[in-house]
Each structure stands twice: as C-alpha cells, then as structure tokens.
C-alpha positions in Angstrom: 56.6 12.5 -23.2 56.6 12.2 -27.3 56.5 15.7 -28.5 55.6 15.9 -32.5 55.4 19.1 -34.9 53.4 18.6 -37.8 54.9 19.0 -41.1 53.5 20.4 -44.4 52.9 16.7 -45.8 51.2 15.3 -42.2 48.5 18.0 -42.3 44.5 17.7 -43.1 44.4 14.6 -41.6 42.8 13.3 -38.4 45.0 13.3 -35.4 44.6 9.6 -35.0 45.8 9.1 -38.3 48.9 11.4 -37.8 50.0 9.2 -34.8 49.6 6.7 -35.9 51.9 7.0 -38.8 54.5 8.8 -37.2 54.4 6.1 -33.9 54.0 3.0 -35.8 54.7 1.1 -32.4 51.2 2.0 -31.5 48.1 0.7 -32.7 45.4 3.6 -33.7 43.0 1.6 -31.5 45.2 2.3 -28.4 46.2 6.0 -30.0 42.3 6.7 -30.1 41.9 5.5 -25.9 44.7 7.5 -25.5 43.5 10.8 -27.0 40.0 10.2 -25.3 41.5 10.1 -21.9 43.4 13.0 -22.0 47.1 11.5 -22.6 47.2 13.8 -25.8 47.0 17.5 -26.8 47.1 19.3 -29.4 48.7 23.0 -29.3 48.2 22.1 -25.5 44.6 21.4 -25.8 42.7 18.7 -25.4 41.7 17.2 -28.4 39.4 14.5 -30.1 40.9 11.9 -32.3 39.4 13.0 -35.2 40.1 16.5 -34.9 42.5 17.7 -38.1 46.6 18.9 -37.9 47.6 21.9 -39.3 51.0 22.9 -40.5 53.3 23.8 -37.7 50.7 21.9 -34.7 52.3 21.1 -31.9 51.6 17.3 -30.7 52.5 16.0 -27.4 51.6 12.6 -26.0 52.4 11.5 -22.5 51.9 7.4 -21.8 49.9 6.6 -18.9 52.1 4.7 -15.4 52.1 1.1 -16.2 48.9 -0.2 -13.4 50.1 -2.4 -10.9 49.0 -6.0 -12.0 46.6 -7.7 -8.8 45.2 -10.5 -10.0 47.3 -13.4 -8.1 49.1 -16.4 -9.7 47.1 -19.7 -10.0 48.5 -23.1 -10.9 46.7 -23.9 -13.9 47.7 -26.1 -16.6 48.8 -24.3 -20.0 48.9 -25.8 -23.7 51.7 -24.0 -24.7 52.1 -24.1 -28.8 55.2 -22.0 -28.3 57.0 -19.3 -26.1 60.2 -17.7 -26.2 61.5 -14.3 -23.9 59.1 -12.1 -25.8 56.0 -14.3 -26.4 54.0 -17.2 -25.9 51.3 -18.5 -28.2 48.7 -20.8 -26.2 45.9 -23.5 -27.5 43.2 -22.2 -25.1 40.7 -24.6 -23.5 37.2 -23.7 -24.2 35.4 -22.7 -21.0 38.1 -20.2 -19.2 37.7 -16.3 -19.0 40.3 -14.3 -19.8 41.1 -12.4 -17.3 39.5 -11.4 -13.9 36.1 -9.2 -14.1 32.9 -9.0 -12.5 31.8 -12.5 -11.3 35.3 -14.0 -12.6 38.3 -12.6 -10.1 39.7 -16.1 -10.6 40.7 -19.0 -12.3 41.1 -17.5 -15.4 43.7 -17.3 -18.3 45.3 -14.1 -16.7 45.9 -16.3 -13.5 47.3 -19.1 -15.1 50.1 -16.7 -17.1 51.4 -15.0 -14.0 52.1 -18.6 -12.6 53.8 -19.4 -15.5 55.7 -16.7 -16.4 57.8 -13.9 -14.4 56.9 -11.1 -16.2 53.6 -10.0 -18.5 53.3 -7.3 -20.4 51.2 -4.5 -18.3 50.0 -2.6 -21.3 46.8 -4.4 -21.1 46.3 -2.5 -17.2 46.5 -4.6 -14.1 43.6 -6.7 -14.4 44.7 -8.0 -18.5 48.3 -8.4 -18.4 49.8 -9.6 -21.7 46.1 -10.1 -23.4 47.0 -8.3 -27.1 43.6 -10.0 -28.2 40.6 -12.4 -26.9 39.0 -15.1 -27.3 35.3 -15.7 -26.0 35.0 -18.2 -22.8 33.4 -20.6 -25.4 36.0 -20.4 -28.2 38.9 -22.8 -28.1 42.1 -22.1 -29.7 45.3 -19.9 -31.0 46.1 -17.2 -28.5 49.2 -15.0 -28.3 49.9 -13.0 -25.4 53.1 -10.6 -25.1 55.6 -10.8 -21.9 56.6 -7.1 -22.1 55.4 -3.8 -23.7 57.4 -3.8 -26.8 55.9 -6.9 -27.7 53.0 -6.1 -26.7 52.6 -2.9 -28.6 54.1 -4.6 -32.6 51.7 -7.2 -32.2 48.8 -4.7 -31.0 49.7 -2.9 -34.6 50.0 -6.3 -36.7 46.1 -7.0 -35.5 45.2 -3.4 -36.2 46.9 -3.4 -39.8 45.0 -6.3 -40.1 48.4 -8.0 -41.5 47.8 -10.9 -38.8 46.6 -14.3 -40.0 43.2 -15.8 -38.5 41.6 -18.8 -39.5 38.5 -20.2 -37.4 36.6 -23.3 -37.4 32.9 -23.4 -37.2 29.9 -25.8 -37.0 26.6 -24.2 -37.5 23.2 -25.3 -38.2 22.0 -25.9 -41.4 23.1 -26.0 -45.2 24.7 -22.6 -46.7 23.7 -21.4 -50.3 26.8 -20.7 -51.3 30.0 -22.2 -50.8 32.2 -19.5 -50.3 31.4 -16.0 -49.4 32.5 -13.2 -47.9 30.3 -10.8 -45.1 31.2 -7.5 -45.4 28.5 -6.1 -42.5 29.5 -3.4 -39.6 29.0 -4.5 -36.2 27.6 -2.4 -33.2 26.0 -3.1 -29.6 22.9 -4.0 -30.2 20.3 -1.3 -28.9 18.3 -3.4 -26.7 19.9 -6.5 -25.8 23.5 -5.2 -24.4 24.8 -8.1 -23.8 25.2 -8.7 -27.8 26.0 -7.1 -31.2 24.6 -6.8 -34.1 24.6 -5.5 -37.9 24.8 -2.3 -37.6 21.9 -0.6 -39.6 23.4 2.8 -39.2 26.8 3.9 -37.4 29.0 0.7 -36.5 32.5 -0.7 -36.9 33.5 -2.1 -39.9 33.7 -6.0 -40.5 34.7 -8.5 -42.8 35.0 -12.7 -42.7 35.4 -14.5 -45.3 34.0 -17.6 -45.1 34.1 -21.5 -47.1 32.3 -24.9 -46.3 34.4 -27.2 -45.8 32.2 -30.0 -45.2 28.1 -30.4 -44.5 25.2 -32.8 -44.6 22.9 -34.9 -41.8 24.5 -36.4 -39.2 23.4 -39.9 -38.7 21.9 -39.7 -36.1 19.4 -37.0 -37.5 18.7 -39.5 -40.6 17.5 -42.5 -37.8 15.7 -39.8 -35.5 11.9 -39.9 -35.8 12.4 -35.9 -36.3 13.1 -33.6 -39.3 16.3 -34.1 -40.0 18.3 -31.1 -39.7 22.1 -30.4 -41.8 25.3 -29.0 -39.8 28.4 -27.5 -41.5 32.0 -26.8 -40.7 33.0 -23.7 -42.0 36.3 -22.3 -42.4 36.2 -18.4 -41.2 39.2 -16.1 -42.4 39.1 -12.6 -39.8 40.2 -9.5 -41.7 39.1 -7.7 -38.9 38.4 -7.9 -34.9 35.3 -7.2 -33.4 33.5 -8.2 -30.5 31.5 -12.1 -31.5 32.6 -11.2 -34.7 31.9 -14.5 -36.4 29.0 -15.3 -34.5 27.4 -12.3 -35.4 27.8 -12.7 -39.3 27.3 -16.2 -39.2 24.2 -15.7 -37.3 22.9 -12.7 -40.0 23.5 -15.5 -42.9 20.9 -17.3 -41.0 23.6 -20.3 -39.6 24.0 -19.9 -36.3 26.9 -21.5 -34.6 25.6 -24.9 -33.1 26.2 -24.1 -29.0 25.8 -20.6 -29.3 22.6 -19.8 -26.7 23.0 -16.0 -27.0 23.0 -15.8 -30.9 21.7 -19.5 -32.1 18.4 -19.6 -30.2 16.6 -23.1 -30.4 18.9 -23.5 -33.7 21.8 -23.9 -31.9 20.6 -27.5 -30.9 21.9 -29.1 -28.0 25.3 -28.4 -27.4 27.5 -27.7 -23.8 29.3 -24.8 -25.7 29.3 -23.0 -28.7 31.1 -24.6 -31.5 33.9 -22.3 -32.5 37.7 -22.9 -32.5 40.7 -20.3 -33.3 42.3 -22.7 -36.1 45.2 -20.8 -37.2 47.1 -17.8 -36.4 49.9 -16.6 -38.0 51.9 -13.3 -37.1 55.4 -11.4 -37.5 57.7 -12.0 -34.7 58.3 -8.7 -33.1 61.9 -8.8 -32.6 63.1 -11.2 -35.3 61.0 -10.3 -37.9 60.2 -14.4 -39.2 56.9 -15.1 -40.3 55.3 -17.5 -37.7 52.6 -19.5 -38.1 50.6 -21.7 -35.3 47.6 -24.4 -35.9 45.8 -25.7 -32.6 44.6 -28.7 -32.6 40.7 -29.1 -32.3 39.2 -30.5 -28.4 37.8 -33.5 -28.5 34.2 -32.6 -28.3 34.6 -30.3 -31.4 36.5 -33.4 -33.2 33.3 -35.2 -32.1 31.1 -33.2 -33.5 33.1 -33.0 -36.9 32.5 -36.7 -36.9 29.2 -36.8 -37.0 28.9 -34.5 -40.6 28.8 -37.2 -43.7 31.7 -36.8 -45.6 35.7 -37.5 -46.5 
C-alpha cells in the first residue's frame, strides 16, 4: 500500500497527474487502469482519474497480486539483438501474435519468451508477460520486453514520456507531395468498423509521426506492365506517440496506404502477403544503468525485396 498526502504545491491538479509525478516508476497510462479499477482512493473514496487534489487529500494506492502467468513455454526461435538480467530487445518476425488471445492461445511471441527465459515480468497480467509495447502480427522489427517489474515499470514510463526513440520503415502506394511532414491527427476506434481506428473528428487520443521519403518512383516492373503504372515509397516514420495502427492510420489519412495493408490500404495496397511495415530503430534508457541504448533491426528479406524494386541509389 502507497499512502500520499497532498501538499499545498500538488493541488488543482488531476489525480492522474499527481501520481504520476510523485511515483515516477509508473506510467500515467498504467496509473489511469489503476484508478478505474478501483486500486486507488481518494480520502477513501473511489475516485476517477481526472478528479482534482486538494490540500491536505489523502491518497492511497494499493497494486493489484501479480496474475499467475498460463500461457506454456514453446520452442520457438528468437532473433535476439540483445538481452542482459533485466532485458531483452528482439528483431520480431513478421507474422507472430504477441501473446495468447482469442483464436491465438499459441505459438506466439509470449510462448517463445517463457522458453527462453526463466523469468518475465508479470506486470503485463498472465496472458502478456514482459510485453512493455506491441507490435502488429504484420510488423517486423525492434521489440523490447522487460524480465521483471522494475524494468518493466521505467521503460513503461520512458514510452509514456515519450523520451523513447522509434523509427519505422514504410512502403506505401503512391508518390507523397511533400517530402517531409509531420501528422499531428488524434486517433479513436472507428465507430462502425471496430476492428480499426481512425482520425478522430471529435474526442480521440492524441498523435503525432513525423514522417520523410526516403526514396520513391515506378518499380520496373510497373514501367513494362501493359497497366497504369503505379509509384511506391519508402518512408521513414519517427513515433512521438503510441497508438493503436498508429502509422497506418496517418499514413492511410495522407492518402498512402501501406502496400500489404488489407484492413487500411484497400485495392491500393496492391498485392502483397503482409503489410509493409518494419520497427527500424529503437532507442531507450537502460533502466538500471542509466546508458543510452540504441538498436537497428535489420529489414526481412521480402521487405528488402520490395525496397529493390523502387528506382533509385
């Protein structure tokens, strides 16, 4: 139990806020789930995160039992970039799920990491041990997952201060106006099709990529088909924030859909086994050291084959 009185310089500010900056080891994301579920009051009542302290409020936060991990240990091969007692930082194959859920219970990334390591962090509950962020079953790349809670919990706030480094690589269709840009549109689930997001015209979650071209024209074969010929680009994505498809989203609202990508790209998204995205770069804080780190993963061949195929150095 974490009990917290309120002092004259903490107060008129939201309760998520106030945890946040007096347990820094938490990430407001997690200190928001927490307060929803009950884990928090506030002068012994239940609260809502964006409820305001007062002078002399009395905060108590209790942490909920570690869950009992049940997803069982599978024997499946890791690209391991780097791993030490607290971490591990992983160049995930495109085409595995995370972790176990509905129509996955296994073979997935969460399998593979309690084969390969004795302990996990169980912040993430029993069914995401270690997962401090994801990566779509599509999306190749940089992942870093945390072996215990202490770990787990820095990390969880270097993504939520948005201090955390992450570069992506993109092919989409078509030619971009500009060069470089930045899309600066919140996100929310979209109101009909639930299975995707979209620009949110009203309420959403704020979100930012910044985006440059790093290469675009006709692939060859395009020029020789008897068809228009239609442009694909590589584009360099830069996160400053994490939301759900994210990048496929924006990309999608510039009117470049990622080549692959059947729930966003349509008939645009050409003929492609997966969509074309690829967690380049990721660069983080070491938790317990404190050294900057910094991790690229190389891209799989069939994004490396596609690259090829765009006219240029």
């Amino acid at each position: 139990m974490i009990k917290l009185e309120v002092e004259r310089e903490q107060a008129k500010v939201r309760l998520d806020r106030f945890l946040a900056v007096a347990l820094p080891t938490f990430s407001r994301a997690r200190l928001q789930t927490l307060i929803r579920d009950g884990f928090v009051t506030l002068n012994g009542s239940a609260p809502r995160p964006r409820d305001l302290v007062r002078t002399g409020d009395i905060v108590e936060l209790r942490e909920p039992e570690v869950e009992k991990i049940e997803a069982q240990p599978e024997q499946i091969s890791l690209d391991i970039l780097f791993e030490d007692e607290d971490l591990l930082v992983l160049n995930k194959p495109a085409g595995i799920v995370m972790h176990p859920g509905a129509g996955h219970e296994q073979h997935t990334l969460v399998n593979a990491l309690l084969a390969h390591c004795q302990n996990l962090s169980g912040i993430g509950g029993k069914e995401r041990p270690g997962i401090v962020h994801r990566l779509d079953k599509e999306t190749s790349g940089c992942l870093v997952v945390a072996k215990n809670d202490t770990t787990h919990r820095d990390l969880s706030s270097q993504f939520a201060a948005r201090t955390m480094t992450k570069i992506y690589l993109a092919l989409v269709a078509g030619t971009l106006r500009k060069s470089s840009g930045v899309i600066d549109k919140a996100i929310a689930r979209h109101p009909v099709h639930r299975q995707r997001m979209s620009i949110a015209r009203r309420q959403g979650r704020s979100a930012k990529t910044e985006y440059r071209v790093l290469r675009s024209g006709i692939p060859a074969e395009g020029r020789a088909s008897a068809r228009p010929p239609v442009a694909i680009s590589l584009v360099e994505c830069t996160l400053h924030s994490g939301r759900t498809h994210q990048i496929r989203v924006h990309l999608h609202h510039l009117g470049h859909p990622i080549l692959g990508d059947k729930l966003y790209g349509g008939k645009r998204a050409g003929d492609y086994p997966r969509q074309m995205l690829h967690a380049w770069k990721l660069a983080f804080r070491h938790p317990r050291s404190g050294d900057e780190m910094s991790f690229d993963a190389p891209v799989p061949p069939d994004f490396a084959e596609a690259m090829r195929q765009i006219p240029g150095p």
